[in-house]
N, C-alpha and C positions, 0 to 999 in steps of 0.2 A: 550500483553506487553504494558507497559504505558510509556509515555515520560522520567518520572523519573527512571525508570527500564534500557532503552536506555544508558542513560547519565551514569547511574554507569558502565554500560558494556563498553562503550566506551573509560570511564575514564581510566581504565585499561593496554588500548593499547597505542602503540606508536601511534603518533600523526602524524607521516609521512606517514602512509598505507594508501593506495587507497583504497575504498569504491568500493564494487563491489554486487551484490546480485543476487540468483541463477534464474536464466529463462528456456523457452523450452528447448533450445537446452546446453545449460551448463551455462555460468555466464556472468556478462557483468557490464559495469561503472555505477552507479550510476552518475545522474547526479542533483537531484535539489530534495529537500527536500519541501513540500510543504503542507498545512492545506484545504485540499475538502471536500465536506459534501457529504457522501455514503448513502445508504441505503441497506437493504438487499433484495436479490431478491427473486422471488417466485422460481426461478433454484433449485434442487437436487443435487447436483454433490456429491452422495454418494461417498464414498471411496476415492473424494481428498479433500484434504485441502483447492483449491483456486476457488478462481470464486464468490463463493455466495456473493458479496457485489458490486457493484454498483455504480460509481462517478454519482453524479445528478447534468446535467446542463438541460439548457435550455431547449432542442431536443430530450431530452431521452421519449422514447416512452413504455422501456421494464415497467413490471408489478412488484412496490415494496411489502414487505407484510412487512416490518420496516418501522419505524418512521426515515427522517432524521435525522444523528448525523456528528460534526466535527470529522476527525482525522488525525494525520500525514503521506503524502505516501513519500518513497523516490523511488523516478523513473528513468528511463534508458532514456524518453525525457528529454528535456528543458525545456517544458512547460507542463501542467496537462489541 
C-alpha cells in the first residue's frame, strides 16, 4: 500500500476514531507515525505475512539481502 492509497482509505472515515492496529495477542493504539529506512532480511518466515523486513539503525547486526529503502511505519511505541 502507498501513502496515497492510505489517505484515500482514511478520508473516508470519521475523523474522531482511534487508530488501532492488529498485533500478537489481538490489537492495541497506534501511537506515532513515522519514516525508517528497512531493509529486507535474509529470514523465510514462509506462510506469514510479517517479519521479513527489518528497521536499520546503527546496531543492527542481522544479515540484509535488500537494498535500503524509506517507508512509513505506524507503531504501538512513541518512538521507532
Amino acid at each position: 500500500m502507498k501513502v496515497s492509497e492510505l489517505i484515500v482509505q482514511l478520508q473516508m472515515l470519521p475523523p474522531k476514531l482511534d487508530v488501532m492496529l492488529p498485533c500478537e495477542s489481538n490489537v492495541d493504539h497506534a501511537l506515532r507515525v513515522g519514516i525508517v529506512q528497512v531493509a529486507k532480511t535474509d529470514q523465510d518466515w514462509s506462510g506469514t505475512p510479517i517479519g521479513n523486513y527489518r528497521v536499520i539503525d546503527g546496531n543492527d547486526a542481522e544479515v540484509k539481502t535488500g537494498k535500503p529503502f524509506p517507508v512509513v511505519v505506524i507503531d504501538f511505541e512513541k518512538s521507532l
